[in-house]
C-alpha positions in Angstrom: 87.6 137.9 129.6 86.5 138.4 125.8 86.1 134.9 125.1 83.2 134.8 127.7 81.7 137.7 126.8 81.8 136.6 123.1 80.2 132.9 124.3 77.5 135.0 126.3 76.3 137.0 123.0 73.9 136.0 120.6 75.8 135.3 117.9 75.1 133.8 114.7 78.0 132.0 112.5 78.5 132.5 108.8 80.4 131.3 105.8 81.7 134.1 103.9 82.7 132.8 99.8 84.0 134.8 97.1 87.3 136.4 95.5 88.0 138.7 98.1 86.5 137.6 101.4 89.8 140.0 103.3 88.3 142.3 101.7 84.8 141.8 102.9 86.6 141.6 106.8 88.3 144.9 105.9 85.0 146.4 105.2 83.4 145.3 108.1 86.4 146.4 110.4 86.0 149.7 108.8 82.2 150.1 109.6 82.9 148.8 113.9 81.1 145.3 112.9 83.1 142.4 115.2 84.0 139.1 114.1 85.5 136.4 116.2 86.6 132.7 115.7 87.8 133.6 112.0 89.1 130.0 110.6 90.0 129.7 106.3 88.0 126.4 105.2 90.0 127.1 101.6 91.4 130.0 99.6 87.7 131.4 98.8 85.9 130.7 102.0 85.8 131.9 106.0 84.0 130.9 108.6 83.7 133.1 111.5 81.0 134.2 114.1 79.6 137.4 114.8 76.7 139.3 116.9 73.4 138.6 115.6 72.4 142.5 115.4 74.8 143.3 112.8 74.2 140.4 110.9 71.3 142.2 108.6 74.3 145.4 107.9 76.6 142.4 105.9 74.7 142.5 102.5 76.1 145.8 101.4 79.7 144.6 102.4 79.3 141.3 100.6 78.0 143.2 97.4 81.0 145.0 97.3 83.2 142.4 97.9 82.1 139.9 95.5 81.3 137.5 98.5 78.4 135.6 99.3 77.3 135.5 103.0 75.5 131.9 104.4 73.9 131.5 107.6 75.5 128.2 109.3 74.7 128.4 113.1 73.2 130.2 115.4 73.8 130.5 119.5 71.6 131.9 121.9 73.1 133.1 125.3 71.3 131.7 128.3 70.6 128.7 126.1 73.8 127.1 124.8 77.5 127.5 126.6 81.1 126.0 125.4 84.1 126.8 124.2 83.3 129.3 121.5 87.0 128.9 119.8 85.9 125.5 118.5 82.3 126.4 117.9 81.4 123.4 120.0 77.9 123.7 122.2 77.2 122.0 125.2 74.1 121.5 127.3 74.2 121.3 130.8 74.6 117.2 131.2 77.7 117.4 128.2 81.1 118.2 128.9 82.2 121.5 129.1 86.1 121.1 128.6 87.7 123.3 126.3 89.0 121.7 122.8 92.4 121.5 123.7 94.7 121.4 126.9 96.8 123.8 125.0 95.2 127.2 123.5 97.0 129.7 121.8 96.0 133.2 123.0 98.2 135.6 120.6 98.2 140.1 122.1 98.2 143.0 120.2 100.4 143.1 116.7 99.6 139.2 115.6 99.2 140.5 112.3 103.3 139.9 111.7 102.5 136.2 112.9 100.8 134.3 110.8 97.4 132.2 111.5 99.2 128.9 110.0 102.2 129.8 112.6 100.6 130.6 115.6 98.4 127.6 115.3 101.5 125.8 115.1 102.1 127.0 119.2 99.0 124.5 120.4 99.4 121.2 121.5 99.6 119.9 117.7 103.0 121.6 117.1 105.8 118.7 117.5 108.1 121.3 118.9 106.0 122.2 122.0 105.2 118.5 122.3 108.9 117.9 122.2 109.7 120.6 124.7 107.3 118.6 127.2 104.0 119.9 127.0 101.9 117.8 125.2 98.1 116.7 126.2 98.4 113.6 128.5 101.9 115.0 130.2 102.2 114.8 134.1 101.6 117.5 135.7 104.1 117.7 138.4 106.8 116.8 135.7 106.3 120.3 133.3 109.2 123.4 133.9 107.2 125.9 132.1 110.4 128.2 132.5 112.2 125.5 130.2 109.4 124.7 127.9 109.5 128.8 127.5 113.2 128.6 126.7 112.8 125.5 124.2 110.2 127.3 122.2 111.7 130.7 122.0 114.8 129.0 120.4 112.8 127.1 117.7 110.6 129.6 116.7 112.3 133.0 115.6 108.9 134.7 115.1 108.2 134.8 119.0 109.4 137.5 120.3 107.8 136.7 124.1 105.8 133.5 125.6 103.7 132.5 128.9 102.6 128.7 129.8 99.8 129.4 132.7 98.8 126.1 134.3 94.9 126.5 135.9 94.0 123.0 137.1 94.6 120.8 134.0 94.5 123.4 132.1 97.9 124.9 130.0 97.7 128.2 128.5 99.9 129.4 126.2 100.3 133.2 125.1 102.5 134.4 122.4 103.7 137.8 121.3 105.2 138.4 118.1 108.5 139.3 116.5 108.4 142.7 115.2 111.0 142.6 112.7 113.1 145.8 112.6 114.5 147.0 109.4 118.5 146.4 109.5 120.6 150.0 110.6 124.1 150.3 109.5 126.0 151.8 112.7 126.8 155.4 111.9 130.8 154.4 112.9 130.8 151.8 109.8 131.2 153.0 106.3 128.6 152.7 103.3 127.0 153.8 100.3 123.7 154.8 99.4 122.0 152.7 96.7 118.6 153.2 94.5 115.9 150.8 96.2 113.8 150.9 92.6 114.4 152.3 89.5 113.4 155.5 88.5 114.3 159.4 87.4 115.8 161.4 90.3 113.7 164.1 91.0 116.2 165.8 93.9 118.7 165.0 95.8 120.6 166.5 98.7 123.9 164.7 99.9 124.7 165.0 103.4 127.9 163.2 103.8 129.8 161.2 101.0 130.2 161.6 97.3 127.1 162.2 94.6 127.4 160.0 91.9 124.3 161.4 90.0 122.1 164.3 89.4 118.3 165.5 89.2 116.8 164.8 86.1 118.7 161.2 85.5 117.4 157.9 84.9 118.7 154.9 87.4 117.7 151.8 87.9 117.5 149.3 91.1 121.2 148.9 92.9 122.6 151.5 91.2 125.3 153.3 93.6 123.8 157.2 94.1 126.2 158.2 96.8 129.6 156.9 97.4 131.1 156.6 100.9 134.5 157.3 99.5 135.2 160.7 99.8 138.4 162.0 97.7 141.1 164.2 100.1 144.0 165.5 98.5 145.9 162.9 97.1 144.1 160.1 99.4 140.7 159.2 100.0 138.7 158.1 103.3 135.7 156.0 103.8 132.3 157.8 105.0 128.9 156.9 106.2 126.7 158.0 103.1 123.9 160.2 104.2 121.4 161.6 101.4 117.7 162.6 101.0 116.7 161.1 97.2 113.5 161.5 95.6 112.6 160.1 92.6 109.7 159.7 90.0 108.9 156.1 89.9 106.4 154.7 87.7 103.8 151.4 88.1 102.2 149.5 85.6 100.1 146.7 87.3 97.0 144.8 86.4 94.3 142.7 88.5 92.3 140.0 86.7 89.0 138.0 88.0 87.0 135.8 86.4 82.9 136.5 86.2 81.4 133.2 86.2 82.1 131.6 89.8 80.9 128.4 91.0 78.6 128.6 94.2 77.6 126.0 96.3 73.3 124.4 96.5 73.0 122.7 99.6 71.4 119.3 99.2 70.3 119.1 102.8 71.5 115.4 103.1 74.4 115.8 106.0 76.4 112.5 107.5 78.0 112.6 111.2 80.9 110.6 112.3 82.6 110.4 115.5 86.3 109.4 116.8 88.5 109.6 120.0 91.7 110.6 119.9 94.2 108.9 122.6 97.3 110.3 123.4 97.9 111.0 120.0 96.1 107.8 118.2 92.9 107.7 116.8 90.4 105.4 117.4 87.5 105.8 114.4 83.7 104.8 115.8 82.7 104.3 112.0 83.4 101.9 109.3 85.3 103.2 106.0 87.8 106.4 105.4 85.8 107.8 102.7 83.8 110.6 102.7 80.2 110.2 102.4 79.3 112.3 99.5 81.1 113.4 96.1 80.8 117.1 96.9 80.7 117.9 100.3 81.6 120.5 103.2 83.2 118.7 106.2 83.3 120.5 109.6 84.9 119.0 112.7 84.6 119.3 116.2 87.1 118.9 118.3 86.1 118.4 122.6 88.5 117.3 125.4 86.3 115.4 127.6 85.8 115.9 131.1 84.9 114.1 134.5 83.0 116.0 137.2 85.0 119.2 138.9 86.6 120.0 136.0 89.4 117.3 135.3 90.4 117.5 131.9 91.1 113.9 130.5 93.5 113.2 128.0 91.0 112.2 125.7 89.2 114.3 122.8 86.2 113.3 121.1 86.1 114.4 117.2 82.7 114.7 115.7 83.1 115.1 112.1 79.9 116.6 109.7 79.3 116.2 105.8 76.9 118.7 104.3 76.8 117.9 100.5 76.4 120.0 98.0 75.9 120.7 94.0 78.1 123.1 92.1 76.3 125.8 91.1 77.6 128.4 88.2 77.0 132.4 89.1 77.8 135.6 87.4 79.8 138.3 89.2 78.9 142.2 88.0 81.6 143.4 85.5 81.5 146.5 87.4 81.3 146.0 90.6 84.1 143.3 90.1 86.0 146.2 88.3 85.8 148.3 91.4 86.9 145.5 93.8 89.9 145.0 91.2 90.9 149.3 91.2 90.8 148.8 94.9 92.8 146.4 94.9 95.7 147.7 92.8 95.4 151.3 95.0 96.3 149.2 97.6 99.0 147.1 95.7 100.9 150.5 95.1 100.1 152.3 98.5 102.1 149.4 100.1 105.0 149.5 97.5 104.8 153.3 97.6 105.4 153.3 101.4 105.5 157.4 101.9 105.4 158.0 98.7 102.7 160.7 96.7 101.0 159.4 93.6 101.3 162.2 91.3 99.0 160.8 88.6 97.1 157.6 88.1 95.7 156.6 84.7 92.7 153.4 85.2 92.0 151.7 82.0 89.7 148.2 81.7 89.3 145.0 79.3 86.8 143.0 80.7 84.9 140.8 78.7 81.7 138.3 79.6 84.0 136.0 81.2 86.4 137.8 83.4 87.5 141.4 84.4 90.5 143.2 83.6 91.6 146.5 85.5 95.1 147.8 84.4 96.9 151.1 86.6 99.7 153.1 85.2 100.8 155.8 87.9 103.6 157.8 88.4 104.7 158.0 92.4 107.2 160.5 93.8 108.8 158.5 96.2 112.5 158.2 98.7 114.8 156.0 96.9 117.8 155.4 99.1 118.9 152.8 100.6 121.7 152.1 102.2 124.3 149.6 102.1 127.6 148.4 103.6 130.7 148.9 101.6 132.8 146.0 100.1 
C-alpha cells in the first residue's frame, strides 16, 4: 500500500553528495521530511526520492551536513506511473511490469539487516535462485514452503520469510534476526569480568567473591568477581552477580578534509540499452566502454510485459551516462567542525551505552586544508560482564 501511494505523489528525486550524507537523512528524519527509494551510488553520494513540498526545507539540512543537494528527476502524479523502486516511468502504451519478478519487501527493525544483504534476497542472490525461484522458473514447479526452508538455512540473519505468488508475480518478505546478547544460565557457574578498562567507582557483590575495590584501576578482562566462593576448608563454584561502576575515559578524534571535489554537469548524456535472457545478456550497442572519461551511469532495470499483465522472463536494461568535470570546493572550517563534534558525541553515546558523561573537554586543529576535532571525556559507566568459568 505505501509503494502506490509513494508512485501517486509528486515527487521529485535528488542526489545527495558530501562527507556525511547519513547524517543529512538523520536530520531530515528528525524534522518528519520522508524519503523513499534510498540507493548508495558510492561512499559520498545517495539517491533517493522524496515529496516535492519539502524539497525547498533541504537546504538548511545540507548546510549542516556538509552535503550538496541536486535535482535529478521529477514525477508528476496523474502524469507518469511505474514501479517507483526502480525509478522507471511508463506511459500508458509502455510496459508497466515491475523491475523484477522477485522484490524484497523487508518490516519493521531492517536496520540489523543490512541494504547489501537484503538485496541479496531478490532474484540476483544465487541462493534463492538455487533454492528454485529464479526469474523464468515454472510456475506450477515452485514449493514456496521449501524455498522458505532453503533460505532460512543459508542466511542466519533472517529471522522470518514469506514468498507470495500474484499472477507471475513472486514476492518475497523478510524479517530480520534480532541478535540477543548471550545469557549465562543462572544454574552454570561464572565470573564477572571488566568489559573496558577503567577506575571502579562502586561496586556491590551480590553473589561470589570481590577481587577488587572502589577507587582501583583495572583494565579490560580483568576478573572483578570470582565465582569461587571459599567454605571452610573447601570451596564451591557460584554464579557471579555484581553491580560495577566505573570511571572510564575517551580520547577520540574526527578528521575531514575542506577542499572536496564536486561534480559540473557537462550536459552531454549517452543511452544504451540491453536485454537480459534468463540470465544472459544480449548488448543492443557496439563497445563495452563507457562513453565519457568522467561520467555518472544510471540504470534501469524493466521486466517486460504482454497485455493482462504476464510478466515475461525478459528485462530490458537502459543504461544513462551524464558526464561531468571535477570541480574543487571549500567546506566551512566551522561548520565542518560541528558536523565532526557531532559526530564523536555520537561515537561515545554508542560505546557509552547507559552510561553518564561526567565531563567532556572539545579541543580543534584545523587548518586551510582539513578539520580536526579531538574529545577527551570522562563517562561513569557498568563494567561487568560476565563470563563462563574455565
Amino acid at each position: 500500500m505505501q509503494d502506490i501511494v509513494n508512485t501517486l505523489k509528486s515527487s521529485v528525486k535528488i542526489d545527495i553528495t558530501g562527507a556525511f550524507p547519513e547524517r543529512f537523512f538523520n536530520l531530515c528524519a528528525q524534522n518528519k521530511i520522508e524519503f523513499w527509494d534510498a540507493e548508495p551510488v558510492n561512499e559520498t553520494c545517495i539517491t533517493a526520492r522524496m515529496s516535492i513540498k519539502h524539497f525547498k526545507r533541504l537546504h538548511k539540512f545540507s548546510r549542516r551536513s556538509m552535503c550538496s543537494i541536486k535535482y535529478s528527476r521529477r514525477k508528476a502524479r496523474a502524469f507518469f506511473c511505474g514501479d517507483s523502486a526502480s525509478g522507471t516511468h511508463y506511459s500508458q502504451a509502455s510496459f508497466s511490469a515491475p523491475r523484477r519478478s522477485c522484490t524484497c519487501r523487508c518490516s519493521s527493525g531492517t536496520s540489523t539487516l543490512s541494504a547489501s544483504r537484503a538485496s541479496t534476497v531478490t532474484g540476483s542472490w544465487p541462493g534463492l535462485a538455487q533454492a528454485g525461484l529464479e526469474i523464468g522458473t515454472y510456475k506450477p514447479s515452485l514449493e514456496p514452503r521449501l524455498i522458505v526452508n532453503e533460505v532460512l538455512l543459508q542466511m542466519d540473519e533472517i529471522s522470518w520469510i514469506a514468498i507470495n505468488i500474484t499472477g507471475s508475480r513472486a514476492v518475497v518478505d523478510v524479517r530480520p534476526r534480532v541478535r540477543q546478547p548471550e545469557i549465562v544460565p543462572l544454574s552454570e557457574p561464572c565470573d564477572i569480568v571488566a568489559s573496558k578498562s577503567g577506575v571502579i567507582e562502586s561496586i556491590y557483590t551480590l553473589n561470589g567473591t570481590g577481587k577488587v575495590a572502589a577507587g582501583q584501576t583495572v583494565t579490560k578482562g580483568q576478573l572483578l568477581v570470582s565465582g569461587i566462593v571459599p567454605r571452610n576448608y573447601t570451596a564451591s563454584k557460584v554464579h557471579a552477580k555484581a553491580e560495577i561502576r566505573a570511571r572510564v575515559w575517551y580520547d577520540i578524534r574526527a578528521v575531514t578534509p575542506l577542499q572536496v571535489t564536486g561534480k559540473v554537469y557537462t550536459g552531454r548524456t549517452r543511452s544504451r540499452a540491453a536485454l537480459v535472457f534468463m540470465g544472459q545478456r544480449i548488448n543492443l550497442y557496439g563497445g563495452a566502454e563507457d562513453p565519457f572519461d568522467k561520467c555518472d551511469k544510471i540504470v534501469f532495470s524493466t521486466m517486460l510485459t504482454l497485455p493482462g499483465s504476464v510478466t515475461l522472463p525478459v528485462t530490458l536494461v537502459t543504461e544513462e551516462f551524464r558526464e561531468y568535470l571535477p570541480e574543487g570546493a571549500h567546506l566551512d572550517a566551522y561548520t565542518a567542525e560541528q558536523a565532526l563534534k557531532e559526530r564523536l558525541g555520537d561515537i561515545v553515546a554508542a560505546q557509552a551505552e547507559e552510561g553518564v558523561v561526567k565531563d567532556a573537554e572539545w579541543s580543534s586543529l584545523s587548518d586551510e586544508r582539513r578539520a580536526v576535532v579531538r574529545l577527551r571525556c570522562e563517562t561513569l559507566e557498568r563494567i561487568a560482564l560476565v563470563r563462563m568459568m574455565d
